[in-house]
RODO-2510 file (C-alpha; in nm, 4 decimals, decimal comma):
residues 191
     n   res          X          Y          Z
     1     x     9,8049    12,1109     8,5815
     2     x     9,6399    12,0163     8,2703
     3     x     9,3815    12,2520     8,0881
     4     x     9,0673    12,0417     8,1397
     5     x     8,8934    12,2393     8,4088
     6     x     8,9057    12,0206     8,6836
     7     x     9,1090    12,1784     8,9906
     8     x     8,9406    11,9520     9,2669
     9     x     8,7749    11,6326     9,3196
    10     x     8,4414    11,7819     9,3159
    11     x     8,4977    11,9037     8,9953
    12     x     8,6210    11,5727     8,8637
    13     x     8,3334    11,3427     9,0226
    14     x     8,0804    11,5641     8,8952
    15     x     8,2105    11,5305     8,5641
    16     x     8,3922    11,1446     8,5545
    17     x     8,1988    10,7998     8,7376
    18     x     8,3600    10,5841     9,0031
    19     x     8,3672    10,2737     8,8723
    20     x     8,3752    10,3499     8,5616
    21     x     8,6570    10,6239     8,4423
    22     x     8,8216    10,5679     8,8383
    23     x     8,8822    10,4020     9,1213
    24     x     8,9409    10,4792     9,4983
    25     x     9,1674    10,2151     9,7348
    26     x     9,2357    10,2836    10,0623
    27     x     9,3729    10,0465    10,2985
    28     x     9,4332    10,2253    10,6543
    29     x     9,6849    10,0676    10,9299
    30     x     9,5295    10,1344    11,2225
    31     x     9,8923    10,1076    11,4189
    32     x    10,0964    10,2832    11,1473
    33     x    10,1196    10,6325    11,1411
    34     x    10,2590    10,6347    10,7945
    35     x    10,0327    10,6354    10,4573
    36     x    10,1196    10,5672    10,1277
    37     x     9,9293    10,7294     9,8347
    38     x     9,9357    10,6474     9,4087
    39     x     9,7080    10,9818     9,3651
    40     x     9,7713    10,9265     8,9872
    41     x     9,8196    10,5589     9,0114
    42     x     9,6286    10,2768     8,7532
    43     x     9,6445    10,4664     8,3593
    44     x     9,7026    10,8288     8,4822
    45     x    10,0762    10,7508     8,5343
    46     x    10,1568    10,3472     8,5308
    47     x    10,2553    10,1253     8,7249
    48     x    10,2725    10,3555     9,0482
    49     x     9,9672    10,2114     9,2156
    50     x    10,1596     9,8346     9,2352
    51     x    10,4875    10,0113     9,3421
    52     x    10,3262    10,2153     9,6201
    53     x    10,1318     9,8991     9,7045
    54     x    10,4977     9,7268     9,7680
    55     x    10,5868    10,0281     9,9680
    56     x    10,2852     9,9668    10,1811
    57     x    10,2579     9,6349    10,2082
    58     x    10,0877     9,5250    10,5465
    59     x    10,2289     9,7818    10,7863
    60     x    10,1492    10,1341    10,6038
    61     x     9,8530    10,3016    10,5112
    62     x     9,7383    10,2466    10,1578
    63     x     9,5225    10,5079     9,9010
    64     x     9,5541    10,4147     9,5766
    65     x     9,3221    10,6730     9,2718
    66     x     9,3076    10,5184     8,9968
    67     x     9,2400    10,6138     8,6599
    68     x     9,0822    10,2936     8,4371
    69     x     8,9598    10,5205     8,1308
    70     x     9,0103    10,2768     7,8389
    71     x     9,0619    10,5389     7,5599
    72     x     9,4127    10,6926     7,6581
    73     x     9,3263    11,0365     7,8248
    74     x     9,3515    10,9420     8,2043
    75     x     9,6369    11,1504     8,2379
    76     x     9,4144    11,4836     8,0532
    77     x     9,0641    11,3712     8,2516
    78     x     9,1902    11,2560     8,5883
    79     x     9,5153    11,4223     8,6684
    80     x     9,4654    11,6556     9,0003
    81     x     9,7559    11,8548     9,0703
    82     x     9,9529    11,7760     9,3813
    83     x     9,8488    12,0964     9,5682
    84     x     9,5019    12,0205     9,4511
    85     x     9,4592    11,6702     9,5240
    86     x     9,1425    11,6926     9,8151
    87     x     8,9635    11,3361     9,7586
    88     x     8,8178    11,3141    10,0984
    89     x     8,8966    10,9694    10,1509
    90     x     9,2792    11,0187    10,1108
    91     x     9,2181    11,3524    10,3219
    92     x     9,0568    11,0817    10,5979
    93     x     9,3360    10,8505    10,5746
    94     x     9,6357    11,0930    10,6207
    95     x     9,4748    11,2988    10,9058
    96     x     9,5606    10,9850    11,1193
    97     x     9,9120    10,9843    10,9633
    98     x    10,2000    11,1701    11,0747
    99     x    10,3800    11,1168    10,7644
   100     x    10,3008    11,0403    10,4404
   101     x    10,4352    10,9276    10,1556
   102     x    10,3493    10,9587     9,6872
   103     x    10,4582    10,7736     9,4360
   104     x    10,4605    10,9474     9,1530
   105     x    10,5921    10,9303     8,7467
   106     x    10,7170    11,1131     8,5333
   107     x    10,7986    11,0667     8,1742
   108     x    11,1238    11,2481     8,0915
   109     x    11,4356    11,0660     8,0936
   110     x    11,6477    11,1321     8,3666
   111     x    11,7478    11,0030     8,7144
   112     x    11,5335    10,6705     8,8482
   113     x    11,3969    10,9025     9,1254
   114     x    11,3521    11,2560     9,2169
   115     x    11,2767    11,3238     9,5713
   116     x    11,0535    11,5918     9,6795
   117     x    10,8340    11,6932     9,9905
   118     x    10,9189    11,8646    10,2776
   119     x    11,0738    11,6245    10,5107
   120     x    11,4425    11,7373    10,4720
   121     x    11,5620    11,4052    10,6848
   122     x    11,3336    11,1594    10,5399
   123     x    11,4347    11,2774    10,2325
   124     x    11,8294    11,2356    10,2742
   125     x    11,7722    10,8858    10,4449
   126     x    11,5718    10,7218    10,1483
   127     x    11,8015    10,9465     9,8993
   128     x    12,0857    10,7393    10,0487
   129     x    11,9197    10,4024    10,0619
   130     x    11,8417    10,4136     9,6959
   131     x    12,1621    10,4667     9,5813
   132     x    12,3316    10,2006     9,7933
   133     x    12,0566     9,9707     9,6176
   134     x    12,1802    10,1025     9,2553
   135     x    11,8994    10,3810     9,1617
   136     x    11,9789    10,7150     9,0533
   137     x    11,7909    11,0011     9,2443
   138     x    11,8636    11,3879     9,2764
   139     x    11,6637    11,5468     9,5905
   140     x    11,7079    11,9121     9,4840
   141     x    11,7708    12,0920     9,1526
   142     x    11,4586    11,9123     8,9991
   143     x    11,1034    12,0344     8,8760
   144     x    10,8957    11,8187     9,1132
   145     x    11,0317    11,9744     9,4860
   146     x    10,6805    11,8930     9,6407
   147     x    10,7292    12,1981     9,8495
   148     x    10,4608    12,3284     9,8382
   149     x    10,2168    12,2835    10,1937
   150     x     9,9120    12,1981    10,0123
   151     x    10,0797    11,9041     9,8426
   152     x     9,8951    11,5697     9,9577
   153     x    10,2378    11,4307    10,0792
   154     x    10,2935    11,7233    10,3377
   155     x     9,9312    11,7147    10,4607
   156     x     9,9920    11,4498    10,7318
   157     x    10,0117    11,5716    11,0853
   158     x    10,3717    11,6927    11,0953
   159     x    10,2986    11,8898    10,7715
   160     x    10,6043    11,7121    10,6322
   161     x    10,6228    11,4386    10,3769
   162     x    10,7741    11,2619    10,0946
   163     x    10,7066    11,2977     9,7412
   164     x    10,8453    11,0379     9,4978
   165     x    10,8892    11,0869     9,1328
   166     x    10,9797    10,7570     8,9093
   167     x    11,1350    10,7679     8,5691
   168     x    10,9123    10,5729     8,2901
   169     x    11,2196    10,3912     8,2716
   170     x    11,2186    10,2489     8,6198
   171     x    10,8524    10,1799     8,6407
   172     x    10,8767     9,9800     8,3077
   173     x    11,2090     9,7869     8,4458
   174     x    10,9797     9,5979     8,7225
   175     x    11,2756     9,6173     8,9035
   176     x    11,0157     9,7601     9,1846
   177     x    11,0679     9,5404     9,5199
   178     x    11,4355     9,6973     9,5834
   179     x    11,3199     9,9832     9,5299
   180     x    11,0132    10,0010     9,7585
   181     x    11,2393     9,7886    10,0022
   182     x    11,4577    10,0078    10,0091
   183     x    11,2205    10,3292    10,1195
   184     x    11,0556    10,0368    10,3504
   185     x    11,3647    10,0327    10,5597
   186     x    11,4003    10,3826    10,6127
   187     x    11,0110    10,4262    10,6739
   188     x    11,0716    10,1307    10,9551
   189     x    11,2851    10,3862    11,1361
   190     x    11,1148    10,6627    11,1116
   191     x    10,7294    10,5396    11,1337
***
């Protein structure tokens, strides 16, 4: 977590507008029991809001926070950690879900995706369909494991869920739609 004081959304909308330094998206799937959340999507950490929006598309449930600060700090102002994150509108949306799913970056170099969360099979399964679509990705031995139970992505209903961490390399590639087809495919099964 960063040192700027905020450890939950109360903190940060009492200090930061809507509107203004963020924005809230949430798209629910009334049939789908899967949601996808960006909880550091827009400027906090780019271009994870448009992948997790591919992920989603029309079937899965959509929360997108967004930081839109113009002066560079989103990631210092609006960063919530993981086991933090308690905006009540993604807490609405994944009480309906039984799994759920974060994209995530990160901004070492490294393998295209480290996968985290606490969905052991879900886990393996996309693991495997990214690398038969060509991306790199390590689901243990890394310093993202999104183990912990208060992480967003394992507060669905089964208390298991997927965290997934992107490489700055990969999200500046644009080489997104394999990539969220391939998690689609493996979310199609198990939503």
């Amino acid at each position: 977590m960063t040192d700027h004081g905020v450890r939950c959304y109360g903190d940060l909308a009492q200090r930061y507008a809507e509107g203004v330094d963020y924005a809230v998206h949430v798209a629910p799937r009334d049939r789908s029991g899967v949601a996808v959340l960006a909880p550091h999507g827009g400027r906090i950490e780019g271009r994870t809001s448009e992948i997790a929006r591919l992920i989603a598309g029309e079937d899965f449930g959509l929360y997108l926070f967004e930081g839109l600060r113009t002066t560079g700090d989103n990631f210092d102002c609006l960063h919530l950690a993981s086991s933090q994150f308690d905006e009540p509108r993604a807490l609405e949306l994944i009480s309906n879900c039984h799994t759920v799913v974060t994209v995530h970056g990160y901004a070492a170099s490294g393998p295209d995706v480290l996968l985290g969360g606490l969905h052991q099979r879900l886990k393996r399964e996309v693991a495997r369909a990214l690398a038969m679509n060509g991306f790199s990705c390590l689901t243990e031995g890394h310093r993202f494991p999104g183990s912990h139970p208060d992480n967003i992505c394992n507060r669905g209903q089964s208390g298991e869920g997927l965290q997934l961490e992107l490489s700055e390399g990969l999200r500046k590639t644009g080489d997104w739609p394999r990539l969220a087809d391939a998690v689609r495919v493996v979310l199609g099964i198990d939503g």
